[in-house]
C-alpha positions in Angstrom: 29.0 -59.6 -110.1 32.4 -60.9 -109.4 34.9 -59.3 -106.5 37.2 -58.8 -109.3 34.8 -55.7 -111.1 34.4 -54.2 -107.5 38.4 -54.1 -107.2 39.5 -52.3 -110.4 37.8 -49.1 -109.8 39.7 -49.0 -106.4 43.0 -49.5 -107.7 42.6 -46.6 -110.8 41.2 -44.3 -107.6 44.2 -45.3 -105.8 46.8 -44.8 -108.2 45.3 -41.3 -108.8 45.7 -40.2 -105.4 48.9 -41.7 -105.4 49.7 -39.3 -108.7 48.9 -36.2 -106.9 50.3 -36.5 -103.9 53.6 -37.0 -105.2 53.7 -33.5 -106.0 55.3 -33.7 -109.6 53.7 -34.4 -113.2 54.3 -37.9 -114.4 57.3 -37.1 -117.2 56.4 -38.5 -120.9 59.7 -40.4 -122.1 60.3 -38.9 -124.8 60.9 -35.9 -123.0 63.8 -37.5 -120.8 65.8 -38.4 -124.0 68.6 -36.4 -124.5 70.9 -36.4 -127.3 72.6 -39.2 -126.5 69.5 -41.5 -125.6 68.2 -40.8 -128.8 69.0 -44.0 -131.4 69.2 -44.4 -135.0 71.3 -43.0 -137.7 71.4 -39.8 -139.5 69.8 -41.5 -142.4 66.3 -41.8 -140.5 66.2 -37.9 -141.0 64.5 -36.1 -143.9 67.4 -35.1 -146.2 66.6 -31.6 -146.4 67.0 -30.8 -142.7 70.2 -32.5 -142.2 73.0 -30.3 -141.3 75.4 -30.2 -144.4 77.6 -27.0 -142.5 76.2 -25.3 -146.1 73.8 -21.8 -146.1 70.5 -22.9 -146.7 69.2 -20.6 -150.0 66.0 -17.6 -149.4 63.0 -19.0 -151.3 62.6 -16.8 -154.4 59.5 -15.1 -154.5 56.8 -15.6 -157.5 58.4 -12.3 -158.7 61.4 -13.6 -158.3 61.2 -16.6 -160.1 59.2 -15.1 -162.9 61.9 -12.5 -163.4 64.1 -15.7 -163.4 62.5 -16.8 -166.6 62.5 -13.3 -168.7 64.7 -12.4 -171.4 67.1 -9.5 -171.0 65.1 -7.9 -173.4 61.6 -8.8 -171.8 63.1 -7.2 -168.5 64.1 -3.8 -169.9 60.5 -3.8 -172.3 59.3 -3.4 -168.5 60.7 -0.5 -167.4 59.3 1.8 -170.3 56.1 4.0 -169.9 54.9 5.4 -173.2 52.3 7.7 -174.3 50.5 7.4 -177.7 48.6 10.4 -178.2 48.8 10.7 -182.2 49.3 8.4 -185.5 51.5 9.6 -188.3 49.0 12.1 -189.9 48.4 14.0 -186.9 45.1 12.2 -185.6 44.2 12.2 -182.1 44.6 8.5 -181.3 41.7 7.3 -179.5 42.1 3.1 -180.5 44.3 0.8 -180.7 46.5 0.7 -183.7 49.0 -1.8 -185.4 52.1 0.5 -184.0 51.1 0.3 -180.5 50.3 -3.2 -180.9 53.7 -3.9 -182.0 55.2 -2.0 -179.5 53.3 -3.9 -176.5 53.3 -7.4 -178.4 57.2 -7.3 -179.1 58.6 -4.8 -176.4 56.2 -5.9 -173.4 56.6 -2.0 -172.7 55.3 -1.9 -168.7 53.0 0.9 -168.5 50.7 3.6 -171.1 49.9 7.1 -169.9 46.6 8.7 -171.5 46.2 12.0 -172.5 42.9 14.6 -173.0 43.7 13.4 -177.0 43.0 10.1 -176.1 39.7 10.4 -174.5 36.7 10.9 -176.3 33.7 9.5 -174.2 33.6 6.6 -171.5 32.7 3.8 -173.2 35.4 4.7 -176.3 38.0 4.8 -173.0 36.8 1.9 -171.6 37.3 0.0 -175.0 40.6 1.5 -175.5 42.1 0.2 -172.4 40.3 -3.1 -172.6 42.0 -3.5 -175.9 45.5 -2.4 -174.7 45.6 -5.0 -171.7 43.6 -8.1 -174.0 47.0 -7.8 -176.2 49.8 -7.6 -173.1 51.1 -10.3 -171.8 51.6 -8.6 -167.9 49.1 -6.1 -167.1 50.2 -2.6 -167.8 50.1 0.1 -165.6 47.4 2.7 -167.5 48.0 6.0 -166.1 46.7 9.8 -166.2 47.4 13.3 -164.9 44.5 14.2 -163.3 45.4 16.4 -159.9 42.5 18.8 -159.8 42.2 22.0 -161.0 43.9 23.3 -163.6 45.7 19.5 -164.4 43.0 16.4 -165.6 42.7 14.7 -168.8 39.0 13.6 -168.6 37.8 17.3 -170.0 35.3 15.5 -172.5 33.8 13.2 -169.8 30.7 13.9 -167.4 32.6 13.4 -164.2 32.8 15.7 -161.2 35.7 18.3 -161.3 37.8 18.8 -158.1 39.4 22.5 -156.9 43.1 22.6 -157.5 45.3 21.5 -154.8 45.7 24.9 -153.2 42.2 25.7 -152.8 41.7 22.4 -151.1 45.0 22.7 -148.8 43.0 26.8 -147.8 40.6 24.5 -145.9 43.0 23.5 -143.2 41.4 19.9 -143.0 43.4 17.4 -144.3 40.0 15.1 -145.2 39.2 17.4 -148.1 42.4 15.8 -149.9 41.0 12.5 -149.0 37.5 13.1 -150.1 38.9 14.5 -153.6 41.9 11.5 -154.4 38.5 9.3 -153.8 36.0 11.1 -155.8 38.4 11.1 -158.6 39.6 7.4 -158.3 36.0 6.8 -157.9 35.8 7.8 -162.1 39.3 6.6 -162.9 38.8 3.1 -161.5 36.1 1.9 -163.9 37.4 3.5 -167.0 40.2 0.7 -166.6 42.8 3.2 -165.3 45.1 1.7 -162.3 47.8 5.0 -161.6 47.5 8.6 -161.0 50.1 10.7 -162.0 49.5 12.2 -158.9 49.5 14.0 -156.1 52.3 16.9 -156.5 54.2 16.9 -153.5 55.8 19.8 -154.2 55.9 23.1 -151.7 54.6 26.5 -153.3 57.4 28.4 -152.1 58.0 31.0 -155.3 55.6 33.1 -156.2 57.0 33.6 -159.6 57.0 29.7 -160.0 54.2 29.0 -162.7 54.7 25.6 -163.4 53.6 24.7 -159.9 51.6 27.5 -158.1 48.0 25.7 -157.5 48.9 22.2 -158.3 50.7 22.6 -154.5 48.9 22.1 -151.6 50.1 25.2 -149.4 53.1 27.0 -149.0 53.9 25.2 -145.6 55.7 22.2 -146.0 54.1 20.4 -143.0 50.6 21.5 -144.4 51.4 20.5 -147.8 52.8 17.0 -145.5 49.2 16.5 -144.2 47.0 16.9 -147.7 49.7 15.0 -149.4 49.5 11.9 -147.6 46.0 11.8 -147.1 45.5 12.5 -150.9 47.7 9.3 -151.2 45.6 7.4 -149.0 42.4 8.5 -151.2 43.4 7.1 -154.1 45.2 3.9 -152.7 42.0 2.8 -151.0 40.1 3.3 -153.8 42.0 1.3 -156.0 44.4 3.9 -157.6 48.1 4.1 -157.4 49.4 7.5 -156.4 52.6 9.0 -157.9 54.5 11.6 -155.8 56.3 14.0 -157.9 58.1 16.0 -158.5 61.6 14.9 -156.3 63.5 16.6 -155.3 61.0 19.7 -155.0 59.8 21.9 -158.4 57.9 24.5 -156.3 60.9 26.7 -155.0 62.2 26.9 -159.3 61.4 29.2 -161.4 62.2 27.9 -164.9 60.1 25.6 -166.4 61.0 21.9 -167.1 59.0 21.4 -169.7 61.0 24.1 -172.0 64.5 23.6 -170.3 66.8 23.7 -166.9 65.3 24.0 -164.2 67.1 24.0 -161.0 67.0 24.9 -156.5 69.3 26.8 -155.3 68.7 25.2 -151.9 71.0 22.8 -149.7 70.1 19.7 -149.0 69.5 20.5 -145.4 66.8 23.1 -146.4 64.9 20.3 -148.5 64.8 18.0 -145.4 63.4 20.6 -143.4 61.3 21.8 -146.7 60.4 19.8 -150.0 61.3 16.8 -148.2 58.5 16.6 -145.6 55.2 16.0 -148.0 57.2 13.5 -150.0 57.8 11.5 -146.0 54.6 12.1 -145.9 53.2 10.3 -149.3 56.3 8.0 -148.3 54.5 6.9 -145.3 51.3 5.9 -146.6 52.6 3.4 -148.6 53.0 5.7 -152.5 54.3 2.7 -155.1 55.7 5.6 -157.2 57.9 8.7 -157.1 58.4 10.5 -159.9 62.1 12.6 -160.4 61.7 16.2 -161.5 64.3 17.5 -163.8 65.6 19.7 -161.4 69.6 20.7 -161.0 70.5 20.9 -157.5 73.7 22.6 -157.8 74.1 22.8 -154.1 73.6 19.3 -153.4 75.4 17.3 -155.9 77.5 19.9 -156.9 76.7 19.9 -160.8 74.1 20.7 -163.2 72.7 17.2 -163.7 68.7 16.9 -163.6 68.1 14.7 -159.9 66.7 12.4 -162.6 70.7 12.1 -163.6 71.9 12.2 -159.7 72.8 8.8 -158.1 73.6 11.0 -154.5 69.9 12.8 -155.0 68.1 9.2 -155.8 70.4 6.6 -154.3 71.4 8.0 -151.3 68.6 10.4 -150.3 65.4 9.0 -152.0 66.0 5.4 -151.3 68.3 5.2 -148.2 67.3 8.6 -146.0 64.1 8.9 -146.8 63.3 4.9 -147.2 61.6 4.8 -150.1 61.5 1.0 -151.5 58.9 1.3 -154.3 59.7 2.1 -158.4 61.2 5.7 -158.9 59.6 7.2 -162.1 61.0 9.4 -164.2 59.3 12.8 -165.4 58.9 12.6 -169.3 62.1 12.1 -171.0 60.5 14.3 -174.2 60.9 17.4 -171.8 63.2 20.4 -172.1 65.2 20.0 -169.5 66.8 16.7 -170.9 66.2 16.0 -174.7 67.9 19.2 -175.3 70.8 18.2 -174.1 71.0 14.2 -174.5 70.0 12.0 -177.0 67.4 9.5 -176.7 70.3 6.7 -175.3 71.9 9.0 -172.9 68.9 9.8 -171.3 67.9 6.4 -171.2 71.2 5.2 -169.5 72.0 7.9 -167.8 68.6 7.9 -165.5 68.9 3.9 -165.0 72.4 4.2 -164.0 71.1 6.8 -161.1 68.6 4.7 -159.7 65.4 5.7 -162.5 63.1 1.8 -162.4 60.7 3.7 -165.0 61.4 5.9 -168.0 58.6 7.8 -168.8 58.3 9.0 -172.6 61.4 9.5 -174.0 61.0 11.4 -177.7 62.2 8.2 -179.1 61.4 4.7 -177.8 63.2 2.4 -179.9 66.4 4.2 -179.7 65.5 4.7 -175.6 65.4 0.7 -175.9 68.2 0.0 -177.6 70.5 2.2 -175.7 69.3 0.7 -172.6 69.9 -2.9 -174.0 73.7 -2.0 -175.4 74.4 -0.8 -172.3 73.9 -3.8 -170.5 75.7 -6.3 -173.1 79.0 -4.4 -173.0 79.0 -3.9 -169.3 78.3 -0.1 -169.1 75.3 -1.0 -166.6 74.6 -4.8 -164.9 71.8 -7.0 -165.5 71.8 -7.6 -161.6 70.4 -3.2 -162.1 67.8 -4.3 -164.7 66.1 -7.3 -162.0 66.1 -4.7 -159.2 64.2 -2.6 -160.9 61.9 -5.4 -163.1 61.2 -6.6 -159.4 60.4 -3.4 -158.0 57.8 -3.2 -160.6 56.2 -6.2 -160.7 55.9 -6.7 -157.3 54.3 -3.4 -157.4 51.7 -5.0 -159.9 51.4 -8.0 -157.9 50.5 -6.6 -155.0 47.8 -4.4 -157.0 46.3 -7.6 -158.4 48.3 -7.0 -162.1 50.1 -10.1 -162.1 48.5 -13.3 -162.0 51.5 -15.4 -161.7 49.9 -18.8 -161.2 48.2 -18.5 -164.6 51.5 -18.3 -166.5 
């Protein structure tokens, strides 16, 4: 072995001792340049990071771009929620027919509610709904009303029945809510149904109020809080979207909605300190919908519109006070309270224009749609109003697995 092979081990034990006793870390070069030791021109650089001085755009989201790509008309077929509950002669409608699949073919109407007329046995629903989603281009929302008690749809099914609301609020234990929301989304889910009209946030605070009473969960707004949120959280981990309803609060009325006005006499400070606190509470476990009562709130706003007419009620309280960012629903636009005293357009308009993403039933689609659409192509309402809402709703139904973007 040559003295050569002894020596270079030596001199790399050396050098490390050397290293170390120097006290600092050997500094990579690249790490010493500065700006101005750096060489080359600003064509060496990747285009898209150079520095132009110009704002760089937001990426679009998938919803975003697909709303990019709809029609005006596409858009506003979105933000309709129909019911279909009998044909021309008076038959309970319990398939599809040729008029609904018009109306979802050519309108690309965004969601159906179901009704007890509409459901016969399971397999007939689970056909019916197959059918209605096979023909729609983006997944509809398929809703029901089925709270408990005295409120379901499924009467002709073999599926467990739940106590109304205020039995299960007399409990004290908030878990009861739960356990019910996930007994019934347990059923709802494999019949093909994705939203519950449901549950009612509202605060049983009249006892002459009969449209309410037991759909409410207690009396106490901080009790009805508890039940309310945790019924929301039953049926959003089990695969069901909850609907709070009815804003601005329909327990503390005493007329009916259904037949005509209905209004609260309160302030709004009383609803934040009232009917407010179960809708927070629905708010804050993550509820895609709230649906508007047609409630006055004289008080409040000052007139004798329906909150589904108020921009203050919905705008400013709804969205920005009590930070709701999800798609506000209206109550059914066939009720009392409105079709008596607007026609189908007016409605139609008149809840967009106040912040409404979803019209529920109006007596009249077509005429519902049309308005809507004239409205926006002579100014009365922006298109820039249509996308916030479209988005609302679709990314609802993407983040529910409704929107399979990367298919399109």
């Amino acid at each position: 072995m040559s003295k050569n092979k002894f020596l270079i081990p030596v001199l790399i034990l050396l050098l490390a001792v050397f290293c170390s006793c120097s006290g600092e870390e050997p500094v990579p070069d690249d790490l010493n340049d500065t700006p101005e030791n750096i060489t080359g021109s600003s064509e060496d650089f990747p285009a898209d990071i150079e520095n132009t001085g110009e704002e760089i755009p937001e990426r679009k989201s998938e919803v975003e771009i697909l709303i990019s790509q709809m029609t005006l008309e596409q858009k506003i077929g979105q933000m309709f929620f129909l019911a279909f509950r009998q044909d021309e002669n008076g038959e309970n409608i319990t398939r599809i027919n040729n008029n609904i699949k018009n109306i979802i073919e050519n309108f690309g109407i965004g969601g159906i509610v179901l009704f007890s007329e509409n459901i016969r046995e399971k397999n007939q629903v689970i056909d019916y709904i197959e059918s209605l989603q096979e023909i729609s281009d983006i997944k509809l929302f398929i809703a029901i009303d089925e709270e408990g008690g005295r409120v379901l749809r499924t009467r002709n099914l073999d599926v467990p029945r739940i106590s109304s609301a205020l039995s299960i609020g007399r409990t004290g234990d908030a878990q009861y809510a739960y356990d019910a929301a996930a007994v019934i989304a347990g059923y709802l889910s494999p019949l093909g149904f994705n939203v519950n009209f449901a549950p009612v946030a509202d605060v049983f605070t009249n006892s002459e109020n009969t449209v309410i009473g037991d759909r409410a969960f207690s009396a106490d707004p901080y009790e009805a809080g508890k039940f309310v949120e945790s019924f929301t959280k039953g049926l959003l981990e089990n695969n069901i979207l909850p609907a709070l309803k009815h804003f601005p609060g329909h327990g503390d009325t005493v007329s009916d909605s259904h037949f005509g006005a209905a209004s609260t006499k309160k302030t709004l400070e009383e609803l934040f300190v009232g009917e407010f606190i179960p809708f927070n509470g629905g708010i804050a476990a993550g509820a895609p919908f709230v649906m508007t009562g047609h409630i006055s709130a004289p008080n409040i706003t000052g007139n004798h519109l329906p909150a589904t007419f108020s921009e203050f009620l919905l705008k400013n309280v709804l969205r920005k006070s009590l930070g709701f960012e999800n798609i506000i629903i209206s109550d059914a636009l066939e009720m009392g309270a409105v079709a008596q005293y607007y026609n189908n357009a007016e409605t139609a308009v008149n809840a967009v224009a106040a912040g409404v993403d979803m019209l529920l039933m109006p007596n009249n689609f077509r005429e519902a749609r049309d308005g809507l659409l004239n409205a926006v192509k002579s100014g009365e309402l922006s298109e820039e109003k249509i996308d916030e809402s479209v988005k609302r709703i679709l990314n609802v139904k993407y983040n529910a697995g409704l929107l399979n973007i990367t298919d399109r």
